[in-house]
Each structure stands twice: as C-alpha cells, then as structure tokens.
C-alpha positions in Angstrom: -8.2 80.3 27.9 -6.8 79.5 24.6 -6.6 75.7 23.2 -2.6 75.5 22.2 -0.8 72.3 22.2 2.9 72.8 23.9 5.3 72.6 22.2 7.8 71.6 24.7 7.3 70.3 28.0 9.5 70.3 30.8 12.0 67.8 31.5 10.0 66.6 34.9 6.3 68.1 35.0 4.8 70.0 38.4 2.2 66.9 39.3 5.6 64.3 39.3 6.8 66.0 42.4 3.4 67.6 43.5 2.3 68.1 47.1 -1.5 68.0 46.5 -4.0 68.9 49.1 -7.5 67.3 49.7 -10.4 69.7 50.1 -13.8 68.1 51.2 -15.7 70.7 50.3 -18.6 70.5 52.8 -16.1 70.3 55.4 -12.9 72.5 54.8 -14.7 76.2 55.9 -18.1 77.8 56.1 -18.2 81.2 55.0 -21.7 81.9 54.5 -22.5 80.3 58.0 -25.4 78.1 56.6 -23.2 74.9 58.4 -21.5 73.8 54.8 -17.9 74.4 53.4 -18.4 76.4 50.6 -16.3 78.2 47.7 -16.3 81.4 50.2 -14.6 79.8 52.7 -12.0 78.0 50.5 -11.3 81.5 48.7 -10.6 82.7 52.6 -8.3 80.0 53.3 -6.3 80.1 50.4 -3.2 81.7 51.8 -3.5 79.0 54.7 -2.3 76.3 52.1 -0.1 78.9 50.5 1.5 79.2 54.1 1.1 75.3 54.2 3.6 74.7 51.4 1.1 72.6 48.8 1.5 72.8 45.4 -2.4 72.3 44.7 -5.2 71.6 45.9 -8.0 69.1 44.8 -11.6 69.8 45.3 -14.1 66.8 45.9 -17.3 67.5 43.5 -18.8 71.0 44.3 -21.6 70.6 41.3 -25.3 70.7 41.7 -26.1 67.5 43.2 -29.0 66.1 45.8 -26.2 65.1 48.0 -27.1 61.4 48.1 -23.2 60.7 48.5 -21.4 63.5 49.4 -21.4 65.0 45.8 -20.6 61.9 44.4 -24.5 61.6 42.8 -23.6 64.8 40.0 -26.6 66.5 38.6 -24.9 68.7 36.5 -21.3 68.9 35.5 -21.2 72.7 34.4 -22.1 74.1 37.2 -22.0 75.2 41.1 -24.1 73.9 43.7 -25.8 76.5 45.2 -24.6 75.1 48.3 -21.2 75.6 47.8 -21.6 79.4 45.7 -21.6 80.0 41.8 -19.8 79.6 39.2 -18.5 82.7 39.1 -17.0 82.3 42.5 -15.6 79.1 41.3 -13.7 80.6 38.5 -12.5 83.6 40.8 -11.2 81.2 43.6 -9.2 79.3 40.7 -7.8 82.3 39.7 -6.4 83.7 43.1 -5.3 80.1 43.7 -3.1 80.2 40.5 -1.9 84.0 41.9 -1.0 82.2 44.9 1.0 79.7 43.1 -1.5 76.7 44.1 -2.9 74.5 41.2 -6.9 73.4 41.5 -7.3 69.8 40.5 -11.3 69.0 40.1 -13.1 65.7 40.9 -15.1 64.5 37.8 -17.5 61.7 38.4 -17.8 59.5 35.6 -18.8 56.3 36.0 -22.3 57.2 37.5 -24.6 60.1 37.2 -27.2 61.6 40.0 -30.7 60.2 38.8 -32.0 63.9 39.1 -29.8 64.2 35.8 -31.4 65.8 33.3 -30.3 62.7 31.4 -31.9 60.4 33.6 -35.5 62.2 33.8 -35.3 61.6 30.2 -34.3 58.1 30.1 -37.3 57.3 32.4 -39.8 59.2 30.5 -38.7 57.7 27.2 -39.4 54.0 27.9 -37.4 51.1 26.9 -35.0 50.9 23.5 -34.9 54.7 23.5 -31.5 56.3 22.4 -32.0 58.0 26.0 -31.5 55.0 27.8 -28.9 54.0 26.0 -27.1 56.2 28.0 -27.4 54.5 31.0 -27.4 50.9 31.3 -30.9 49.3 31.5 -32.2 46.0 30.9 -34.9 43.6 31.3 -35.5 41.8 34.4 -35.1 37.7 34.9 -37.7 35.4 35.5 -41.9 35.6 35.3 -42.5 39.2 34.1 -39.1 40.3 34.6 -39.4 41.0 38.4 -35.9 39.3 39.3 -32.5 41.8 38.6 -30.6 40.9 35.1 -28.0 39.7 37.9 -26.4 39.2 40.9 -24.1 41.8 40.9 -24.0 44.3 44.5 -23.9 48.0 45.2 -20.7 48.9 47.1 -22.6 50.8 49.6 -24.6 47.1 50.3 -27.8 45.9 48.5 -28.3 44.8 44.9 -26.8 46.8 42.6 -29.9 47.2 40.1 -33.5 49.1 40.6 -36.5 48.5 38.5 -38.4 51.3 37.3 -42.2 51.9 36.9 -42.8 52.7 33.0 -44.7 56.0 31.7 -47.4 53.8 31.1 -47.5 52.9 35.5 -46.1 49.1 34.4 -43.4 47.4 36.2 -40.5 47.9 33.9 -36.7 47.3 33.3 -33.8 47.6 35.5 -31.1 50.1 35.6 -27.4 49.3 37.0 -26.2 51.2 40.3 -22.8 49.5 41.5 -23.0 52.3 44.1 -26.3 54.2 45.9 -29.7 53.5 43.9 -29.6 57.7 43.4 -26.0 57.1 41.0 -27.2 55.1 38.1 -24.4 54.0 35.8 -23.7 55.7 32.6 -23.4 53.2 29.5 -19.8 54.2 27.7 -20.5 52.3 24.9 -22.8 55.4 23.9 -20.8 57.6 21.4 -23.1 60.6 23.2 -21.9 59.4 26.7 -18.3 59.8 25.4 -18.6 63.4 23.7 -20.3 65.0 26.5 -17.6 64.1 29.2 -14.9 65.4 26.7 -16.9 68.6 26.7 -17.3 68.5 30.7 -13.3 68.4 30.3 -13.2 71.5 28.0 -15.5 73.1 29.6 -13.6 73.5 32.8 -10.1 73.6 31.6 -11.3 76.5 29.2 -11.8 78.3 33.6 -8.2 77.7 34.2 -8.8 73.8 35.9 -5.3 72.3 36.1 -6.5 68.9 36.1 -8.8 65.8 37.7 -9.2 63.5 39.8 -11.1 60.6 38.2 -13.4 59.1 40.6 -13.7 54.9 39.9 -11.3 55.2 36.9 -11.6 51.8 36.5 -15.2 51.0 36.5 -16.6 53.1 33.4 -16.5 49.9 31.0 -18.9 46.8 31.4 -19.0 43.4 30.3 -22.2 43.5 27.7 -23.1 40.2 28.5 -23.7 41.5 32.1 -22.5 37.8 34.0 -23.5 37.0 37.5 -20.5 37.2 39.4 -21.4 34.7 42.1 -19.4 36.6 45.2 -20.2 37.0 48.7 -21.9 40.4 49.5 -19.1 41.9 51.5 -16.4 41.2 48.3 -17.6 44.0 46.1 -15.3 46.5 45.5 -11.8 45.3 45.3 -10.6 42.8 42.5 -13.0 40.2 43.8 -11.4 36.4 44.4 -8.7 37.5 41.9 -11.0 37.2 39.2 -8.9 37.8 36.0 -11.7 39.3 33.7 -14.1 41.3 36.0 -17.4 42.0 34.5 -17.7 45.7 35.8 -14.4 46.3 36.9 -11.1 47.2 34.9 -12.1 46.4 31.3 -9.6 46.9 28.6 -12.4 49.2 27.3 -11.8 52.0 29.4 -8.1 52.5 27.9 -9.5 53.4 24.6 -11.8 56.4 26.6 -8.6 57.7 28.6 -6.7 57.8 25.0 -9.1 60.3 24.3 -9.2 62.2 27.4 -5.4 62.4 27.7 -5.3 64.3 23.8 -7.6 66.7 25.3 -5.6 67.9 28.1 -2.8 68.3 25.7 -4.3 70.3 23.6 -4.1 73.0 26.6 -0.9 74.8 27.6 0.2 74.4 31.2 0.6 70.7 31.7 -2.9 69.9 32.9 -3.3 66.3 34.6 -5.1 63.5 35.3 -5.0 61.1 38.6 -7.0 58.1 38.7 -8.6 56.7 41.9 -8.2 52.8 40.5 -8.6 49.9 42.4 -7.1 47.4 39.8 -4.5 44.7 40.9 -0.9 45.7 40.7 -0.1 44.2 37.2 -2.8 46.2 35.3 -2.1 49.4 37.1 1.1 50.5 34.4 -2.1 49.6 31.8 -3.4 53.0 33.0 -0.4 55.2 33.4 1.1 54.6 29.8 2.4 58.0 28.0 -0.9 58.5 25.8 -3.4 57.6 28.6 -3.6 58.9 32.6 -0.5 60.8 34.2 -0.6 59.2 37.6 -2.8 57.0 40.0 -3.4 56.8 43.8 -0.9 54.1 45.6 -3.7 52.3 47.8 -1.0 49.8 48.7 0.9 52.1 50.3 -2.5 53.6 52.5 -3.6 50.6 53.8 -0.4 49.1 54.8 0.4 47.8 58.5 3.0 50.1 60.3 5.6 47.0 59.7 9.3 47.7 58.6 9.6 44.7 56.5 5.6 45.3 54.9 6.5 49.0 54.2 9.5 48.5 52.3 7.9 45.9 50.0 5.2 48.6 49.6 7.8 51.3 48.7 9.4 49.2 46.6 6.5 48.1 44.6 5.0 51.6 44.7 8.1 53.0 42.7 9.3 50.2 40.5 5.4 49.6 39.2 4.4 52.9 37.9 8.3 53.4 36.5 7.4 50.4 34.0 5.5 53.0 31.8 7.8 55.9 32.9 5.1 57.6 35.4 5.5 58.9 38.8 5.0 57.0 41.8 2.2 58.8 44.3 1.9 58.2 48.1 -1.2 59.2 50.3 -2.0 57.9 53.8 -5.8 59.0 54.5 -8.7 60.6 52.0 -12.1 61.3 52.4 -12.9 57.6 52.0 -11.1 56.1 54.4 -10.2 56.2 58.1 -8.2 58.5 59.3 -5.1 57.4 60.4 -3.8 58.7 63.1 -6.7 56.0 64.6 -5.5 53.0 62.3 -2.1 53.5 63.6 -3.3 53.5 67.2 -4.4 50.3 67.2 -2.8 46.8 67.5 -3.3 45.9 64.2 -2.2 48.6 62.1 -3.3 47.3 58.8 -6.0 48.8 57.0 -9.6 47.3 58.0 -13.2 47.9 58.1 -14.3 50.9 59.4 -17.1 49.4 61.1 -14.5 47.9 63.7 -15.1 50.5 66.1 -15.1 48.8 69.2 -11.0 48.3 68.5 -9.3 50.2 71.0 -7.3 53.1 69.7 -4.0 55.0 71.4 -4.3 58.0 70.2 -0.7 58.8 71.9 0.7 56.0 70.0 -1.1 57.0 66.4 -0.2 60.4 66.6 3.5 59.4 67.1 3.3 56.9 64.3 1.0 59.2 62.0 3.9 62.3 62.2 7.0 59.5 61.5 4.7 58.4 58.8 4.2 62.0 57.1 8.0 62.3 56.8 8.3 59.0 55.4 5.9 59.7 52.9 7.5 63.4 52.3 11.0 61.7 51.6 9.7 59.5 48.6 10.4 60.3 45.3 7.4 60.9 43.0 4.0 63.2 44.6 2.2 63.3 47.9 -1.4 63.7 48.7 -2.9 64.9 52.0 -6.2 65.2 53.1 -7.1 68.2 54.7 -6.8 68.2 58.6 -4.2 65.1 58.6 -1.5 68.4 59.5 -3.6 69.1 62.5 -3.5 65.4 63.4 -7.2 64.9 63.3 -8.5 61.7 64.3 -11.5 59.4 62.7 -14.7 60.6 65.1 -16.3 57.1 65.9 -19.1 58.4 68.1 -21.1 60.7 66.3 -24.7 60.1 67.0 -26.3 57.6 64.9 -29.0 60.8 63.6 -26.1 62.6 62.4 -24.4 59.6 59.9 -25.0 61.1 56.6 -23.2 58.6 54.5 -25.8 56.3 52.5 -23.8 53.1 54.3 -25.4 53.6 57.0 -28.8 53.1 55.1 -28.3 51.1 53.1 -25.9 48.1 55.3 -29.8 48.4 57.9 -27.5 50.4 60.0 -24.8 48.1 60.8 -21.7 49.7 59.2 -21.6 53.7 60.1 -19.6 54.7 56.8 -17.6 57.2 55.9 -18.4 60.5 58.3 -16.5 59.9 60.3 -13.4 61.3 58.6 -15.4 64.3 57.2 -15.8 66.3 60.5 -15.9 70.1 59.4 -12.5 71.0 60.2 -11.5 73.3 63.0 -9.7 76.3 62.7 -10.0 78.6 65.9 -11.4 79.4 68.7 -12.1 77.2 71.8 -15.8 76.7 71.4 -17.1 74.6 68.5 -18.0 75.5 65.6 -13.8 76.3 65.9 -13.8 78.8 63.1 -15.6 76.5 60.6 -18.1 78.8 60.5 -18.8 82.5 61.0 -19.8 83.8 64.4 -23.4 83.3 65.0 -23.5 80.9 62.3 -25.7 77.3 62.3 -24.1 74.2 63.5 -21.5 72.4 61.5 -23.1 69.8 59.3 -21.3 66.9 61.6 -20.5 67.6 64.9 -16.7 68.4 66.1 -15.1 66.9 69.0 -14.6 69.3 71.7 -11.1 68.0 71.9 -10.5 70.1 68.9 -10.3 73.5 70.5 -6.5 72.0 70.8 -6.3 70.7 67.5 -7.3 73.9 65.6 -4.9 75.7 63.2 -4.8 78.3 65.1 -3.5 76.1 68.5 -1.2 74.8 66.5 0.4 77.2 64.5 3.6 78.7 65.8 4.0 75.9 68.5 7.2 74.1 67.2 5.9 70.8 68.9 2.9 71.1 66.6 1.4 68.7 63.8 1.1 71.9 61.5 4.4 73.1 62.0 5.5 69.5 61.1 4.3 69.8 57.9 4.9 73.3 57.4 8.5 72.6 57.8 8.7 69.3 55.6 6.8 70.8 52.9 9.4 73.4 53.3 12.3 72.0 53.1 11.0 69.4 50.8 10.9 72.4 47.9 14.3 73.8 49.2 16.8 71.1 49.8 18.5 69.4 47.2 18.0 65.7 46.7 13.8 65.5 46.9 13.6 66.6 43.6 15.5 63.1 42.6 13.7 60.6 41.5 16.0 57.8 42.8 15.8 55.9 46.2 18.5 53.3 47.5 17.9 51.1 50.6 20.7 51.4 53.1 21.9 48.9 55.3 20.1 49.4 59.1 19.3 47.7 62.2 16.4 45.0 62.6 13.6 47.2 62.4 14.8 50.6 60.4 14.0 51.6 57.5 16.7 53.8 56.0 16.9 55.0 52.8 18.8 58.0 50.1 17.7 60.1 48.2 20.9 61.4 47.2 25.0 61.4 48.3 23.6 64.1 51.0 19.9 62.9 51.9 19.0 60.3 53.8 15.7 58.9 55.3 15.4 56.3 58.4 12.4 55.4 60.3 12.7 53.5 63.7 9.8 50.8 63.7 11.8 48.8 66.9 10.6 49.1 70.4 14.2 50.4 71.5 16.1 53.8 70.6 18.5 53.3 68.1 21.5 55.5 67.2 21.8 58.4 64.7 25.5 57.8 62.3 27.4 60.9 63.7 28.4 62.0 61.0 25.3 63.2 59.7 23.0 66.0 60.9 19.8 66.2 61.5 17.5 68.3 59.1 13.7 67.2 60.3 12.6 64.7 63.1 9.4 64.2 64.1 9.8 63.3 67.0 12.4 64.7 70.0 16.0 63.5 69.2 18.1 63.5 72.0 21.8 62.0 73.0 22.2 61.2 69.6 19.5 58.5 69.6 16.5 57.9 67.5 13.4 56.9 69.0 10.7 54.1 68.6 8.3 55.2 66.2 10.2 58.0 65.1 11.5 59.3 61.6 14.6 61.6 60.7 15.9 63.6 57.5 19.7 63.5 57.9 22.0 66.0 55.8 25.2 64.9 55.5 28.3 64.7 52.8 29.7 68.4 53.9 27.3 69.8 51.8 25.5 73.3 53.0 22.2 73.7 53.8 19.9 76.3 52.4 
C-alpha cells in the first residue's frame, strides 16, 4: 500500500467509537486440526464477527516465537509462526477482514524480545561492550567476580529479573535484564538501531493493510541508566509500586519521545491507522500518553478491575471519561482480556473487585456472575468512547480454575515453584459446536485442544447460543446492533441522572438513557420511556437486581 499522508481526517475517527474484538490466537479456532488456533481458522470465522457487530478485531502476537509466553517471547517480527500459517495467509485474512468491513489491529511486542532472536544469538556471541549488546541491556554483576545481579529489581512472572550468561570464552559473564520470563530479555531503547528497526517492524506491516497496534507494556520500554535497586517486596512488581513517583523501569518520560515517532509513522498512511497502549501508569500520567502527536488511545484498567459497586463504578466512569478528554482522546472500556480472569467468575464472588488469580479456593456463583457480567456488557456498550471484548466473553465463558496442573502452560506457574497457576485459565480454546469437546475448535478427527474445555461448554458454544433470544450471544449481537443504529451512542457526552440508592442512570442524549440496578430490590422503570435492550427479563414495569436497561424515550422513532 502506498505511503500518503491525509489530508483530511474525519471529524470523529473509526477507533473513537470502535467495538474491538480480542483474538487469542492459539485459542479462537483450529483449522488445521494440529490442537492450535491458527490464521485458517480465523479466516473461517470471519463472518462470525461480521455477524457479531465488531468493528475490528485484534490479534495477540502470531509471529515466530518458542512460545515461552504465549507469543509474547517474539522471534521475529516479519513473519508468521508456522504454528499459526504464513505470511501469505496473514495478508489474505487481512484483506477479507477489511471486505468484510472488520479492521485487524496487531500486537507488537516491544519492550522485550524472545532470546532465540536473531539479535540476541548475536549479543551472546559477541561478548561484552559489543554494539550487539547494546541492544539489549546487559551489565556487570555486583560483588566478588560479579556473581550477584546489578540489582534487586523482579521479573513479573516471579524471580529476579536478571540472568547471567556464560561468555564465548566458557567464563561466568554479565547479566542481562528480563522484567518478565528469563526467555524475553529487554531491548535497550537508548540504541538508535533498537529504534529504527521497530519503526520498520511498523512499516513493514502497515505496507499488508494492518490498521493498527496494540502496544504490549507501553510504558516499560525506557530505563533508568543508573539501574537503582528498587527495594520492594516481591509480590509489588508490576503496578506503580508504593506510589513511587520516578520508577526506574516503569513510565519514563523517555518513552514519549519514541511514541512521537511512532505516531508520524502511522500518519504517513491513509486510513487512520492507530495505536492502543496496554499502560499501567497512575492516572495523572496517563493523558502524558494520549497527547495529539503521541498514542491514540489506552486501555481503562480502572474500569476492569473495579468492584460491581454503584457508588465505585460511577467514580470509575467518571474518571475514565474526564482523564483521557484532558488531551482530547477517547475514553476506552474493557471488562476481561487474555491476562486477566474472566469475569463472569470475579463477579460471582463476594468480593467483586479485581484480585489475584491465585485465589481459587473463593467460591464463585456462576448464576449470579453471569447475571452481573450481561448488565455489565450493556453498561459498558452505553459509554461514550470504544469497547473491547475478548473473545468468548459473548458466550459467557467462565475462568476454568481446575485444569490439571500438567496442562498450565503459562510460565507463572514455573516460575512462582507452582504456587500461582497464571493465566490459562482464561485462554481455554473456545467452543463453537457440537456437544462433544473439542466443540468445533478443531476439525473432526483432529488432536486435542491445547487446554482442555469444560464439558459444560457443549451449552455455551456459539452454535447453542445463537438464535436463542435468552442467549449471551444474542445479547451482544443485539447491543452491538443497535449500538451502530440508534442515534445517541455516537455522542460523546454522558450526564448522570438523578436515581434511587443503588442505580446508576445515565444519558447519552434527550432520547437515550442508561440505568443499571446494583440494589437487592426491583426498582421501577419511568413510564414514559421504552425499553430498547435489557439484559435481563423486565416485567410489570420493574427493573431487576443486577440488571441493566437502554430506555428510548422523547417521542423520537426508532430505527
């Protein structure tokens, strides 16, 4: 594709309104039957998200990789994994997703490489104060003959977060800096070389038709040179630890200047490509990220772990909309991704707040978290600004807390001495039909899913669901729906109305109105108003516990 630079741009861009979906790639469908998603199966569901209502679709990494985390650990970034197809497929699948009207947004990984990099073979055979380790970040060890780490800092999967290496000459030698798995060494973007290559990575795939990126740890490419110990507790490693103002490895003003750059890339293409930053930065430094000449939007992480509180929500909202407004970007809302617990299970339990994973042994209501996880979709489908969803959250797919331990694929589970069980179990291979497992996932005859399925899920499959009105995809179908037909969600306004003790209620416009009931009692609809969506049964005019309502009103038709 051409390099032009618009030279207009509309008014309000496709990603500030965007419904994007989340494909994990090893999980979404099999088509070659070898147990993996791959690029075959996405190309066969395509007109499934079509049908769904999305507007695009973002792909975790599908890139050569030796799967230490999921992808994560990248290889190389110009091509395919053979797992997952070629790169001709790739570029055929974005084509027909554009024919189908559905955006591809990629995951680029670049705070860390895989250490089967070409780059990182080199670094290791080149030996200390080499212009090849200068692209990662090495040093020499503390104490007698360097054998302690330059720090203290920890890997967010548990351990140190440094791994010294045995020189070409067989000698203990320097360190080199891992904040996640030992396999993901950390690129150094102080190197100009570092820098030029990712813009080309960016070119490279834009040039196949790529809409845009996900930027995975956004805020962790820049490090303090001085490399300081940190002096935290183990388990405080990857949020804004202790409110440290001037984190050593996480958000440094440095990483502005690098998204400057990135963002005069993407606008030298036609089409409004974008980027969305997965940043875990304090509230106050997120605008930092979004300004008109850096990233377009960010992930609202508030929002996703919040408790399923009235009063905790609306602060959320609030904050979520007036934050990224400062610097004139959209505000984003997502409720699960391929990182977190599902939650349909966080919202089953008493505390509804986002917590540990590892807290298994909490008793979940599924009953209750299904009811809570469809009010929540609507609620997050009536904000202004974009939506993500992660793929089987419109079946109503639950976090799978028993798998067996030999199945646990996430490097966690390693690396914690098996005492936190990670992240699998929201990356179950989704189901799709049928009422024996694999469900579809696969072809017939095929091998086993990489994780196993609950059989539970022969009810839960898209093929159960769809056409039952009741349904968890039909919900969806039909907020996605009217979200891109009815007036007032493409406004980017939202004004708190006055409710009960424990409603939310909210406008969108003089003829669109939001209100979630968080009470323990039924409470009544205005009568005056009709009711566009529920998701939940409605009946003698009352709303019910749990339970959210679009409401069209003002004598204004419907579409």
């Amino acid at each position: 594709m051409p390099r032009t630079r618009n030279s207009q741009k509309p008014a309000a861009p496709w990603w500030s309104t965007a419904v994007v979906y989340q494909v994990y790639i090893r999980s979404f469908a099999d088509g070659n039957g070898d147990g993996v998603g791959d690029i075959a199966g996405l190309r066969a569901r395509l007109p499934y998200l079509r049908e769904l209502g999305v507007d695009a679709v973002w792909i975790t990494p599908w890139y050569p990789s030796p799967m230490a985390d999921g992808g994560y650990d990248v290889a190389d970034y110009r091509a395919i994994d053979p797992t997952f197809g070629t790169l001709a497929e790739a570029e055929e699948m974005i084509a027909e997703a554009h024919a189908l009207g559905v955006r591809v947004l990629l995951d680029i990984v670049p705070n860390h490489t895989s250490d089967r990099h070409r780059w990182f073979a080199d670094a290791l055979a080149a030996g200390p104060g080499s212009h090849e380790r200068d692209r990662y970040v090495f040093r020499d060890g503390r104490g007698e003959g360097g054998a302690l780490p330059p720090n203290d800092w920890r890997s967010e999967f548990g351990g140190r977060a440094w791994t010294r290496v045995t020189e070409p000459d067989g000698t203990p030698g320097q360190w080199y800096l891992h904040l996640f798995a030992s396999e993901q060494p950390d690129l150094n973007w102080s190197s100009r070389e570092v820098r030029s290559d990712f813009e080309a990575i960016l070119r490279f795939w834009f040039d196949r038709g790529v809409d845009g990126f996900r930027i995975d740890v956004a805020h962790g490419l820049v490090k303090d040179h001085t490399l300081p110990d940190l002096g935290i507790a183990d388990d405080a490693v990857f949020e804004h630890e202790g409110g440290k103002e001037d984190h050593p490895h996480w958000d440094q003003d440095g990483v502005h200047e690098i998204y400057q750059t990135w963002r005069k890339v993407a606008e030298s293409y036609a089409g409004d490509r974008v980027f969305v930053a997965e940043a875990h930065v304090r509230e106050d430094r997120l605008p930092l990220y979004l300004r008109q000449d850096e990233l377009h939007s960010a992930f609202n992480f508030a929002f996703l772990k919040s408790a399923w509180e009235p009063n905790v929500l609306r602060e959320v909202i609030d904050r979520g909309v007036r934050t990224p407004a400062e610097v004139g970007a959209p505000p984003t809302w997502v409720l699960s991704n391929h990182d977190v617990p599902r939650h349909v299970t966080r919202f089953g339990r008493g505390d509804t707040a986002f917590g540990r994973r590892d807290e298994g042994a909490a008793v979940t209501d599924r009953a209750l978290g299904t009811r809570r996880a469809r009010a929540a979709a609507l609620l997050m489908l009536a904000l202004p600004g974009g939506a993500y969803l992660y793929q089987g959250e419109e079946l109503g797919l639950w976090e799978v807390e028993d798998l067996p331990d030999e199945a646990l694929k996430d490097p966690t589970w390693e690396r914690s001495g098996h005492t936190v069980r990670g992240r699998d179990g929201c990356r179950v291979p989704l189901p799709w039909s049928g009422s024996d497992a694999p469900f579809g996932f696969g072809p017939a005859g095929g091998e086993a899913p990489w994780l196993p399925q609950p059989g539970e899920w022969e009810y839960f499959s898209a093929q159960f669901q769809s056409g039952a009105p009741a349904s968890m995809l039909e919900l969806y179908r039909a907020a996605l729906r009217l979200r891109r037909e009815q007036p007032g969600f493409d406004s980017g306004t939202l004004r708190w109305l006055d409710a009960p003790e424990g409603v939310l209620a909210f406008e969108r416009s003089p003829v669109l109105r939001c209100a979630v009931n968080f009470s323990g009692e039924p409470m009544p609809l205005p009568r005056d108003w009709g009711v566009l969506l529920t998701s939940d049964r409605i009946t003698g005019g009352l709303l019910p516990p749990d339970t959210t309502v679009w409401l069209w009103g003002g004598g204004a038709a419907l579409r």
